[in-house]
N, C-alpha and C positions, 0 to 999 in steps of 0.2 A: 256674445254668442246667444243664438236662439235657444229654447228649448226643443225637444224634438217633441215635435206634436205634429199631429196628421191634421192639420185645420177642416179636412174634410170629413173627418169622423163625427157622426151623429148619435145617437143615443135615442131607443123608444123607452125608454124606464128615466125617471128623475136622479138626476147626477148632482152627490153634495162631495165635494175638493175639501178636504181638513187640512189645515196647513199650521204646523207650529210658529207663532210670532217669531220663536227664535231658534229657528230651524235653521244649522250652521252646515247641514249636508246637502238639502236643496234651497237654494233662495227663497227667500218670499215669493218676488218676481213670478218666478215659474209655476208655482201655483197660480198666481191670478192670470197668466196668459193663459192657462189650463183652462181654468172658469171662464176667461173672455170667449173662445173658441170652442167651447160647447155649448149651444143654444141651449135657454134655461137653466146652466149648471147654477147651483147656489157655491159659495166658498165662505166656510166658517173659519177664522182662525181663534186658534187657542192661545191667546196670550201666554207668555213666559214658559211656554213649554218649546222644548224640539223637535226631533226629526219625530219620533213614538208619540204625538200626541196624542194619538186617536187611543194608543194603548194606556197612558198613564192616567190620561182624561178619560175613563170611560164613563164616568159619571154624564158629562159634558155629550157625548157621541148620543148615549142616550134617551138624555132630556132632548136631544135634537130629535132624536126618532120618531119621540113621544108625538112631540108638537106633530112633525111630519104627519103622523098616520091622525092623529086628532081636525087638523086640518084639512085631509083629505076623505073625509068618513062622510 
């Protein structure tokens, strides 16, 4: 089964997909089709974490940020 994604959906703001490595609620899979089908999305995954990684990792969310806005300055 597909995921339901609108393959025509674009984005003007930069799209980053967090996906837990062992995220047992939504596949991996579905994540990176996510990423495939938005042009320019980035997809981080958080190893050994779940479906909440972006909440249990915020450590992680945020060094991402960092970089992000340091790179774009």
């Amino acid at each position: 089964m597909e995921p339901a994604v609108d393959s025509r959906n674009t984005s003007p703001v930069p799209v980053t997909i967090w996906h837990g490595g062992s995220d047992r609620l939504v596949p991996f899979h579905h994540g990176r089709y996510m990423a495939e089908l938005i042009p320019g999305a980035d997809l981080v995954t958080v190893p050994d974490e779940g479906h909440f990684a972006g909440f249990v990792r915020v450590d992680a969310v945020l060094d991402a940020c960092v970089r992000w806005f340091d790179a774009t300055e």
